[in-house]
N, C-alpha and C positions, 0 to 999 in steps of 0.2 A: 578395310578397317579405317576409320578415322581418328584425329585426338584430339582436343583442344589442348594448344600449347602456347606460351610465351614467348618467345627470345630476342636474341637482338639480331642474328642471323635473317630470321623471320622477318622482322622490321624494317631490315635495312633493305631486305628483298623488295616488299610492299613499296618503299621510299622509292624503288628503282623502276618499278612498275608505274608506279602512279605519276612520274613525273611527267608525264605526258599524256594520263590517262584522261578519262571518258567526264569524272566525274570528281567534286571536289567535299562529297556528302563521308559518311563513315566507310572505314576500307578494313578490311583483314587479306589476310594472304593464306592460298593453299598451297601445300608443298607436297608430291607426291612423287614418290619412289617406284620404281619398276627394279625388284627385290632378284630378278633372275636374268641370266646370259643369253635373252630370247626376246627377240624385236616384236614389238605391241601394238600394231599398229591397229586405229578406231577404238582406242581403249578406252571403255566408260568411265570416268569419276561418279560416283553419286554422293554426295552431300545430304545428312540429314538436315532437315527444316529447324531441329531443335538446335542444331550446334550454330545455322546460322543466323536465330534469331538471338543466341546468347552473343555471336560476335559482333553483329550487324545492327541487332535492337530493331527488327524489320519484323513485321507482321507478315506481310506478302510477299512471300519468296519469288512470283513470278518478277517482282521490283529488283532480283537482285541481277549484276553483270557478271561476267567474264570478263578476264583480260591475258592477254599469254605473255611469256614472253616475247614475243616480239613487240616492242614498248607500242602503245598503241591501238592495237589489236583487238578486238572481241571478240570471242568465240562464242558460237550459237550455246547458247543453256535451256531446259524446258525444266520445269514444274512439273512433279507427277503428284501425282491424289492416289493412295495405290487402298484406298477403300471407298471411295466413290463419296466421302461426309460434305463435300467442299472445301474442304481445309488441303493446304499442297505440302506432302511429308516429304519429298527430296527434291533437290534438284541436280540436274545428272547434265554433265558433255562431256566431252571426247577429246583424247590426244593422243597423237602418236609417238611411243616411246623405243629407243633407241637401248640396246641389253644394259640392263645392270645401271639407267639413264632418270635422273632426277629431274621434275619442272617445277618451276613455279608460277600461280597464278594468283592474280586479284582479285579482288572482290568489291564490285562497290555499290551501291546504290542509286537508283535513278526510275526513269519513266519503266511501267507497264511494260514487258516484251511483247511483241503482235510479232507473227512472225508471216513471214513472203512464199506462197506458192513455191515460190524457187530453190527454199531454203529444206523441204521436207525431205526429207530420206528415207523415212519409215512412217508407213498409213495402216488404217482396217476399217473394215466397215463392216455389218449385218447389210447383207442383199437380200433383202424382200423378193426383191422384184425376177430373183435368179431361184425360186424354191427354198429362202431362207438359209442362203449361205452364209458363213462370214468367212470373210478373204481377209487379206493381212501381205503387205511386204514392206520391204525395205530396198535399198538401191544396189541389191545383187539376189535376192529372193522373193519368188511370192508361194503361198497356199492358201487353200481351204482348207472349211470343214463342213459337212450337212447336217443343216436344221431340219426343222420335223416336217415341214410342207414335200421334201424331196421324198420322202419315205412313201404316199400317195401318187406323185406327178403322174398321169396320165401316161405320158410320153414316153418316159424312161424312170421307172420308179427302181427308190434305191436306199437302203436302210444299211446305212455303215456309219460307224464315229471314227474310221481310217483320217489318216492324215494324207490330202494330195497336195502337189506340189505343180508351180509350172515353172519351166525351166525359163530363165532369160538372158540377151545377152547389152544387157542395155542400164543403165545405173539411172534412168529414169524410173518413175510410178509408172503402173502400166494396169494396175486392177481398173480404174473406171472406164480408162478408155477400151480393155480388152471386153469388157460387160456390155457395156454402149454399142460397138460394134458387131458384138458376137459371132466372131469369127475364128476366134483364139485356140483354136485344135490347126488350125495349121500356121505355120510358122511365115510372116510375111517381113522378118528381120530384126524385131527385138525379142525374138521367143516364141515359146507357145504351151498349153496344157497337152501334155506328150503321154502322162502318166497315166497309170490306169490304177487306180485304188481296188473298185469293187469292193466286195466287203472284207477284205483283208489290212493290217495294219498299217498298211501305206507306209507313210516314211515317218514314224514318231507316235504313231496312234497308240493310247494304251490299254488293259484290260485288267482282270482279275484273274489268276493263277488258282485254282485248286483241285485236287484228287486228282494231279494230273492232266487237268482240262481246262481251257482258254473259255471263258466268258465275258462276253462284252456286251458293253450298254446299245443300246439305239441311236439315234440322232439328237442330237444337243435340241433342248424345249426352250433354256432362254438364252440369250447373253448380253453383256453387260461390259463395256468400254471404260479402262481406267485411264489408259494415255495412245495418246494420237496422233505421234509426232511434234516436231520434225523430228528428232533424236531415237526415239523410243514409240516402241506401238504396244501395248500392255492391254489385255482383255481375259472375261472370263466365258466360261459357259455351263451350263448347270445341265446335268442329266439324270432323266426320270429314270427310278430305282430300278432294279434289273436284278435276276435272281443268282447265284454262281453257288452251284450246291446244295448246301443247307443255309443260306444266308443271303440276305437281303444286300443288297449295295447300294449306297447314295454318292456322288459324284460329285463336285465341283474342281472345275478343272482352270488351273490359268495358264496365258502362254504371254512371254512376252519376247520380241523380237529388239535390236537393238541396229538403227545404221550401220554400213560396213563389216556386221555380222553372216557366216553362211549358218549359224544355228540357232536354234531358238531353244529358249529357256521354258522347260513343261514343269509343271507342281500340280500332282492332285490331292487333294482333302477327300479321305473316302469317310464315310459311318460302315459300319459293319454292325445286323442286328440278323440275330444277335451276333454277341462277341464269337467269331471262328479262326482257327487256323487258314486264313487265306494270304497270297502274295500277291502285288503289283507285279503286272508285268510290262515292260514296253516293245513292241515292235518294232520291225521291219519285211515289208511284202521280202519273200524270197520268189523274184523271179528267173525263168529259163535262162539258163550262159550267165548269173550272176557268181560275181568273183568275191569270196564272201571270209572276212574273218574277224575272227577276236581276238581281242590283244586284254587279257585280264588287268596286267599290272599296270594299264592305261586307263582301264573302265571305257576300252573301245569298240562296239560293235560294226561291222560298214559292212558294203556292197558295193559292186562295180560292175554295170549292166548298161548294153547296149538298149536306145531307148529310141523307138518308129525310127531307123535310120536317119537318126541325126543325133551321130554322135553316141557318146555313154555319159552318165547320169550316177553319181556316188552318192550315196545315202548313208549318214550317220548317228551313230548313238553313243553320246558321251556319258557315266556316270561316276560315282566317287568310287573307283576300285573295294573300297571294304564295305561299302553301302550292296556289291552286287551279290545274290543269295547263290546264282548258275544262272546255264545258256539250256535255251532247248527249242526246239519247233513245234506249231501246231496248225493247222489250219491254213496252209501256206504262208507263215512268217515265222521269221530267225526272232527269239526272244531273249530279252536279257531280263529275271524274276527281282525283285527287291520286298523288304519287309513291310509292314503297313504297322504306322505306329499312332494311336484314334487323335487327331489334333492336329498332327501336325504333317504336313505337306508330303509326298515322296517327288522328290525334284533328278530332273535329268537333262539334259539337252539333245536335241535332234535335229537334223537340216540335210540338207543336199551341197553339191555343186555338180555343176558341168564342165564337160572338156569344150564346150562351144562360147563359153560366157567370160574365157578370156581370162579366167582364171588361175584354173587347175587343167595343165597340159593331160595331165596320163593319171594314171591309177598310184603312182607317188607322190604327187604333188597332193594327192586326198587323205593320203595318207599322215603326209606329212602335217597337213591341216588339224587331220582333228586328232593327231598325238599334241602339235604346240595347245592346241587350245586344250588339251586335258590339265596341260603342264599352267597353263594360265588362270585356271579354276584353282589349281593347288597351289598357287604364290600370288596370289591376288596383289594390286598396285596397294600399298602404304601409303594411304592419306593423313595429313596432319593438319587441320584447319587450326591456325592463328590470329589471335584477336590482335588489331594494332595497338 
């Protein structure tokens, strides 16, 4: 949530920040709150583009800074475009909060951000050149998902919209060099693709719900890049209609991952023709020896499976507890169903971790992950952006 607000609190904050700061052009100050008894660490702010050109009088939000408390300081910021027109609607970084722990931040104006190879935390790309993948991670996660050329390959042809994952244990990028190399099914020290999707829902893939039966689309036909790091990796992908029943299904689907996140954020826009009683549903492959439960009053689905001996491999699914319709299985995965409502998005979150990435020790530590971060969906940080 953000506000535009005035005070002298606000002010005197700014004054204290900027006396050392970066820049000597227009300043406001952000103040945001961590509203619950539960540490936050890589906590997104997002900044609408509208609040900071009314405080700021700045057209190009990539011009705007950061500054933390520590007097001084800038914190990496990106610009997103989250409809691809050229024009940048937020700009989003990171802090880490301490329970029930207020910050404040600057804001000023100055040169163009260009950011440093060094500075990325979260990438994606469409790989052509891999059967029209697009891969995506961040600096404790990566996956895919298959485009339409895999569905053909010669080689190993393969027609799923599953979600795969590759385990890592390394807080670097590691999609171009694991592609360049193509070696990445065996593990030579920062990870490796351990998982086996197949045409099952992998870890976050979703489908359509009805008369009792899972239907799913084919392999995504385009996609489409809205942010690219360093901060945030945001993309979409569109899929050709697919029938579930009595009714046609159209699909756009976005996902976005965030630095220091192990889950990523899914939204799908379905059409339904005609109008029918159908539900979203999302997955998770249920594989052999998975340790498997749902926590309703969390909106948690997980698993906890040993993966090619090395290690076990926790996969989750977070959603709005009263958003959830029921749990059930089909086709080998554990589903959690939701409503479709024509417009407007069904949103959930999904990810993994591992016990080898340094993480998450055991099957509590995953546990314990993705109840905080249900608990972090439902008290979002209180932003208050003030003009000086």
């Amino acid at each position: 949530m953000t506000r535009i607000a005035t005070s002298a609190t606000a002010v005197l904050a700014f004054v204290l920040l900027s006396s050392a700061g970066r820049s000597a052009g227009p300043a406001a100050v952000v103040t945001a709150r961590n509203p619950i008894d539960l540490a936050r660490p890589s906590e997104t702010i997002v900044l609408p583009a509208a609040d900071l050109r009314r405080v700021l009088g700045v057209d190009d939000i990539r011009t705007v800074h950061v500054t933390g408390q520590a007097i001084g300081k800038e914190i990496l910021a990106q610009a997103v475009d989250l409809d691809d027109d050229g024009k940048f609607d937020q700009l989003v970084f990171q802090a880490d909060f301490g329970p029930r722990q207020s910050l404040v931040f600057g804001l000023t104006v100055g040169e163009r951000l260009v950011y440093t190879r060094d500075q990325f935390r979260a990438f994606g790309r469409f790989v052509r050149e891999r059967r029209d993948d697009f891969a995506w991670e961040n600096d404790r996660i990566a996956h895919r998902m298959y485009g339409a050329a895999l569905e053909t390959w010669a080689q190993e042809p393969l027609t799923s919209s599953g979600v795969d994952i590759w385990v890592k244990r390394t807080r670097r990028l590691v999609v171009n060099d694991w592609y360049m190399v193509d070696d990445y099914h065996r593990d030579t020290g920062d990870g490796a693709d351990l998982y086996s999707v197949g045409k099952t829902r992998g870890c976050g893939g979703s489908g359509i719900w009805t008369d009792g039966k899972l239907s799913v689309s084919k392999n995504f036909r385009n996609s489409r890049s809205l942010a690219n790091g360093p901060i945030r990796v945001m993309f979409e992908l569109e899929y050709e209609p697919w029938s579930a029943g009595a009714v046609t299904i159209g699909e756009t689907k976005r996902i976005t991952l965030d630095a220091g996140q192990n889950l990523d954020r899914f939204e799908s826009i379905y059409s339904v023709t005609p109008a029918g009683a159908v539900e979203h549903a999302s997955g998770i492959k249920k594989a052999a020896g998975a340790e498997v439960a749902f926590r309703k009053e969390s909106g948690v689905l997980r698993t906890w499976e040993p993966v090619k001996g090395a290690g076990s491999v926790g996969c989750g699914l977070v959603a709005d507890p009263a958003a959830i319709r029921g749990t059930t299985e089909a086709d080998g995965n554990l589903l959690v169903t939701m409503g479709i409502t024509a417009g407007r998005p069904v949103v959930y979150y999904a990810g993994f971790g591992w016990d080898r990435s340094g993480d998450f020790a055991d099957l509590a530590a995953w546990d314990r992950y993705l109840d905080e971060f249900g608990r972090r969906l439902r008290s979002p940080i209180d932003v208050v952006v003030t003009a000086r």
